[in-house]
N, C-alpha and C positions, 0 to 999 in steps of 0.2 A: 174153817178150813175149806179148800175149794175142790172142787171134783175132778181136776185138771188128771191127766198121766202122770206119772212118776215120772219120764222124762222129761215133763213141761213144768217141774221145779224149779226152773229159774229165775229170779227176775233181773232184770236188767236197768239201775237206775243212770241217767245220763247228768250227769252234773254229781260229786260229789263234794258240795259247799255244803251253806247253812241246812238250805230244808232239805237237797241228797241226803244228807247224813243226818239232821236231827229231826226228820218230820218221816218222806216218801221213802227210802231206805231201810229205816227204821223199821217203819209199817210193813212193808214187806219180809224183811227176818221176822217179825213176830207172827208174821202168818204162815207159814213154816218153810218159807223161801228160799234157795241159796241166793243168795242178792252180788251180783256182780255191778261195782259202780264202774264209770267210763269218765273219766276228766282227762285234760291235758296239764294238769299239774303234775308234772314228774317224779316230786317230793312225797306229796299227799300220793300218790298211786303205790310208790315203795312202801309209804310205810305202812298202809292199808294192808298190804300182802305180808309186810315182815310180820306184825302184829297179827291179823286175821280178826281184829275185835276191836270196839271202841265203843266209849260211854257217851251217854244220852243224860246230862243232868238238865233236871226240871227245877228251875227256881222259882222259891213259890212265895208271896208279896210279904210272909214274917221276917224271910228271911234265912230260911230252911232252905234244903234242896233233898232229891231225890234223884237218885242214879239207877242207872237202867245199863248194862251192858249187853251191848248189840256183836252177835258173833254169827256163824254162816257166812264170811264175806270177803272178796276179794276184788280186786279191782285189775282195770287195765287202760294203758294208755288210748286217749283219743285219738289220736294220731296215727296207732299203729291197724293195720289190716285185722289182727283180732278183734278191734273193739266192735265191727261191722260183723264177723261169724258171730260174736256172739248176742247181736241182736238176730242174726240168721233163727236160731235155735230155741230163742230168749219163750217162757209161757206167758210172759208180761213186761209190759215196758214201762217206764215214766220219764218224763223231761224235769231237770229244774234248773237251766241255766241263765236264764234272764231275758229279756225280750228281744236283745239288739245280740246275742249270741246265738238265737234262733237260726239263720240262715246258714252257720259256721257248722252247727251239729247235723242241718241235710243233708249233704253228700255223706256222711256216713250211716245216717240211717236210710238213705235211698239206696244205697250199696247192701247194707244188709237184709232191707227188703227185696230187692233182687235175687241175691242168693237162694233167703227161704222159700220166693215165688218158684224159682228152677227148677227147687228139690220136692214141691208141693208139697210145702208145710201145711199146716194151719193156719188161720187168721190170727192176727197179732196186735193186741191190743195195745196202743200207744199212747199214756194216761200224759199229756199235756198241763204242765203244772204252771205255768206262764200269767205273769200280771198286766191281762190286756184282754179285752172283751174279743172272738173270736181267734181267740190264740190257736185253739186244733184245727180251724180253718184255715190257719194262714200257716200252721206246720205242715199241713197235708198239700197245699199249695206249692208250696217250698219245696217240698220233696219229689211231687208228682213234675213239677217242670225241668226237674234236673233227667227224667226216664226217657229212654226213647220209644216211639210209639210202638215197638213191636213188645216190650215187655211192661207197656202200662198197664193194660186193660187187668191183666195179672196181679199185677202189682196194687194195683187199686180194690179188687177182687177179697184181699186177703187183709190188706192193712185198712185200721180203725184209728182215727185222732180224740178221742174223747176228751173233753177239757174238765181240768177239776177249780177247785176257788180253792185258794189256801190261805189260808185265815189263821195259823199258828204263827205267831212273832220271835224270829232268833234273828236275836241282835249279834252285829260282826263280835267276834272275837278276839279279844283285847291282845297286846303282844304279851301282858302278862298270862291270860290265858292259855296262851299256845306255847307259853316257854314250860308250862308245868304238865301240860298235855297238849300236845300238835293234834290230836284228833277226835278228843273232847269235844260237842257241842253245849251248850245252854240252850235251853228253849223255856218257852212259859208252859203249863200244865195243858191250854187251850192244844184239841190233837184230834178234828173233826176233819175228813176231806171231802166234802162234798164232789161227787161227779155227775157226767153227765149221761144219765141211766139210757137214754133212749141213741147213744152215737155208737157205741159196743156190738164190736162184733160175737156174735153167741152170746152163752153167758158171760155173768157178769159175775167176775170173782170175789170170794170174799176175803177181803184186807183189811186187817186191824185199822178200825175208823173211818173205813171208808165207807161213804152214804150215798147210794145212787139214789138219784132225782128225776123227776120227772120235770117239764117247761124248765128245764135250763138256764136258759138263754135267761131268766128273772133273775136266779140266785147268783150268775156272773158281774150283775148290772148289780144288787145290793153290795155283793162285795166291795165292787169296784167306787160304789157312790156315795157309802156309808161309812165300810172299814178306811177302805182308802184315801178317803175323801177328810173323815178325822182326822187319820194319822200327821196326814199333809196337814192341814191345817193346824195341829198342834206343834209340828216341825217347822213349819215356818215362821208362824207368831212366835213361837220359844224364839227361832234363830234373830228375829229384831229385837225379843226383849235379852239376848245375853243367855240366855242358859244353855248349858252341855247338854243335857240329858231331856229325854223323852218324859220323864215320871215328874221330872222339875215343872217341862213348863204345862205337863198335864194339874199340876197342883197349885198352878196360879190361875186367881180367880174368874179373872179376866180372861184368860185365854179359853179356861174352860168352858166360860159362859160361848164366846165366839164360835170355837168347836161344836159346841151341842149344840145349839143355833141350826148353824150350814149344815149337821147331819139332819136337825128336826126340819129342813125345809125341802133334801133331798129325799125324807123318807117320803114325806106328803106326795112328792110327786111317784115315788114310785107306788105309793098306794092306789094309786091310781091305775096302775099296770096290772094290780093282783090285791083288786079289793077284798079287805078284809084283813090285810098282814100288820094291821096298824100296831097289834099289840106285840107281834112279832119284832115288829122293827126298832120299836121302846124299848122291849127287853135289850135287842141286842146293843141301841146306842147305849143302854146302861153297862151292861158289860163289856163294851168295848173302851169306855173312857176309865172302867175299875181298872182294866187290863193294862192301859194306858200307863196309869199312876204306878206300876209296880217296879220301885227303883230295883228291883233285885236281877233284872234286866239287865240294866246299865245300858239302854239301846239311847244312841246319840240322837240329836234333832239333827244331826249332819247327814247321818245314814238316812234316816226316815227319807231328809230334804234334798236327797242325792239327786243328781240331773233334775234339775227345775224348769231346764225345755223342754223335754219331752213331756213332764208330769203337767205343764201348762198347754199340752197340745189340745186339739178341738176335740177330739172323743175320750180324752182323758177322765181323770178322776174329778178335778175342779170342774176344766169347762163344761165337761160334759154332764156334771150333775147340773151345770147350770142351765145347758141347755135341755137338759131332762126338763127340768121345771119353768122353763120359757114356753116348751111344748107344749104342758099343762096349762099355762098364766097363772102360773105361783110364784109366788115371791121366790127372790133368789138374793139380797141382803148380802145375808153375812157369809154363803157362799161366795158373792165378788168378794167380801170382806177376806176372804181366805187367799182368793186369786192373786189380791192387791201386793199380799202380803208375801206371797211368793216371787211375782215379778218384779218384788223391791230386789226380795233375795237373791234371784236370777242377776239382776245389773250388778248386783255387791259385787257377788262371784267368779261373773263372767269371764274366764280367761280362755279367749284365742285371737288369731293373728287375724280372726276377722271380724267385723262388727255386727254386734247383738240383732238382729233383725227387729222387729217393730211388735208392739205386743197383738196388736192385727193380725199380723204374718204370721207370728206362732200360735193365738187362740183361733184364729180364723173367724173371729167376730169383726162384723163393719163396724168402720170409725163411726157412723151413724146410728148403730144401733143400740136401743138402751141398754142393753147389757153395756159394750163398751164404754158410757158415760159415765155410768155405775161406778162399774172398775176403778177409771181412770179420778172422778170423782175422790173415793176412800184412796186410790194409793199416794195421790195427792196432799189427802188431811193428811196420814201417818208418814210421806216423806218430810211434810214440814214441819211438824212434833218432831221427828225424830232429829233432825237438825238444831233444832232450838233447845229443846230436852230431852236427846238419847229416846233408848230403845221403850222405856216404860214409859214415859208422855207419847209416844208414836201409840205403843198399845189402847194405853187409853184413850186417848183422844180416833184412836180407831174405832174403841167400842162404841163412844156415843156418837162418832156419826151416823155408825151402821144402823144404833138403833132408835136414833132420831129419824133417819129415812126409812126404817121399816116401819115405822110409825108403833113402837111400842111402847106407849103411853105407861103401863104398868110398870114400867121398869123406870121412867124415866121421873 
């Protein structure tokens, strides 16, 4: 429980979707918050309020589940002038609306940073939940350019962006799910949020699971090059060999071997960032590919492999673990082996009225450079397997290229 005032009981979560409602949300009722969420979903906002409560079920890899009912809570339109007083007043904030929805939620939380600065509030912590390295720098960006300079200095004065890593997996929710419950979440048991201990203005509250950190800026970059960096890579590979689900193609042998590959060559290089986390980093690719396999999920390789341009951009998850490990001159393998396998997916996909850009243009690696050879190399063997023999000869004839040029003799 945190030391805050009684009237700085509030929190304010901004997005209420999957993690709003089944991770950040959550956390905040349980630490004895009145939690007011803010979407532009008209539907979800009414029935938030008709209701005033909804369950948090954990499904857990037998089979089982566990329910949690989340109450204290009410919501309000994004749209309307409220939703900005009541970040005026809010004792805590958090974001969780996706990366490319970031700039749409500024003007109302620079509106209701105004307000508070008017009235000389307190400092207003804004726990940035976002899947993008420098996500709190780029909301606080976001916001501060929308101010005019006479109510910046104020405004900056009082507002905090701290950015957190969210690492709990809730898969979208089925139409069967939401016809039996519209405000039911699912999520997996994992329910840790790491933040970032040293960007908080004052203290730092205490929220059920919430772990401030110290060097940051490290556990943003494991997230993004490990968790992420798997996920993608089991979603993609799934998506060439045919499977729906996430637990599927984490349970085929071949893809797994792939996956934990490109995590064990991403970890190498971060090891190198925060020598000594080697055994940390084993743990967590172990438990992150258990987590993987838990069909009780039902999360899609589609969802996982949602927007494959951006998730192929240059500071992303793929490339950018790659070029993590080019920084070092570490192998980087079955990392492209993951890339390859996404930019087949990206051309499947592709629908608009304009043409796919070049896979240069979207990684920002030179046609010259051995990364790019790499790449284009593997996406090459697995487009012409997969031609000849579908999705499972692409696979495999994937693996052994990758680990004939990794040079992994044990294996081969």
């Amino acid at each position: 429980m945190n030391t805050q005032d009684a009237t700085q009981r509030t929190a304010v979560m901004i997005g209420a979707g999957n993690i709003g409602r089944g991770f950040i949300g959550a956390a905040f009722a349980a630490s004895g918050y009145e939690t007011v969420f803010i979407d532009v979903d008209e539907k979800l906002v009414e029935e938030i309020n008709t209701r005033g409560q909804y369950t948090v079920r954990t499904l857990l890899p037998d089979g089982s589940h566990d329910d949690v009912v989340v109450s204290g809570i009410r919501a309000v339109n994004g749209k309307d002038r409220q939703a900005a007083m009541e970040i005026a007043k809010a004792g805590i904030c958090a974001t969780a609306v996706g990366v490319r929805a970031m700039p749409n939620i500024a003007p109302m939380i620079a509106m209701g940073l105004t307000i508070r600065a008017s009235n000389g509030a307190q400092p207003l912590n804004i726990i940035v939940c976002e899947n993008m390295i420098d996500a709190g720098a780029k909301l606080r960006s976001l916001v501060l350019d929308l101010l005019s300079t006479g109510i910046l200095p104020a405004v900056d004065s009082i507002a905090a962006f701290p950015e957190a890593v969210v690492g709990r997996m809730t898969p979208i929710q089925t139409p069967e799910m939401r016809a039996e419950d519209p405000l039911r979440i699912c999520v997996e048991k994992y329910a840790f949020l790491p933040v970032d201990k040293a960007a908080f203005k004052g203290p730092v509250p205490a929220i059920d699971g919430m772990v401030p950190l110290d060097h940051f800026e490290y556990y943003v970059k494991r997230k993004l090059f490990i968790h992420n960096l798997g996920h993608a890579a089991v979603a993609y590979l799934g998506m060439i060999k045919g499977y729906k689900y996430i637990s599927q193609a984490a349970g085929d042998a071949e893809i797994l071997f792939l996956a934990d590959r490109a995590m064990h060559e991403s970890a190498a290089a971060l090891n190198n960032e925060n020598s000594g986390d080697t055994a940390n980093l084993n743990r967590s690719i172990n438990s992150l590919l258990y987590r993987f396999s838990n069909s009780a999920l039902g999360d899609t390789c589609e969802r996982v492999g949602a927007d494959p341009l951006r998730k192929l951009g240059s500071e992303d998850r793929l490339v950018g673990a790659l070029k993590n490990c080019d920084k070092f001159g570490l192998p980087y393998i079955y990392i492209a082996a993951a890339i390859a396998a996404a930019a087949l997916v990206l051309e499947a996909t592709f629908e608009t009225d304009k043409s796919l850009p070049s896979l240069a243009e979207i990684t920002g690696l030179s046609t010259e450079s051995e990364a790019y050879k790499t790449i284009m190399t593997l996406g090459t063997t697995c487009a012409m397997a997969a031609s000849n023999g579908g999705g499972a000869a692409a696979i495999t004839e994937l693996r052994k290229t990758a680990v004939k040029m990794a040079g992994d003799i044990t294996i081969l």
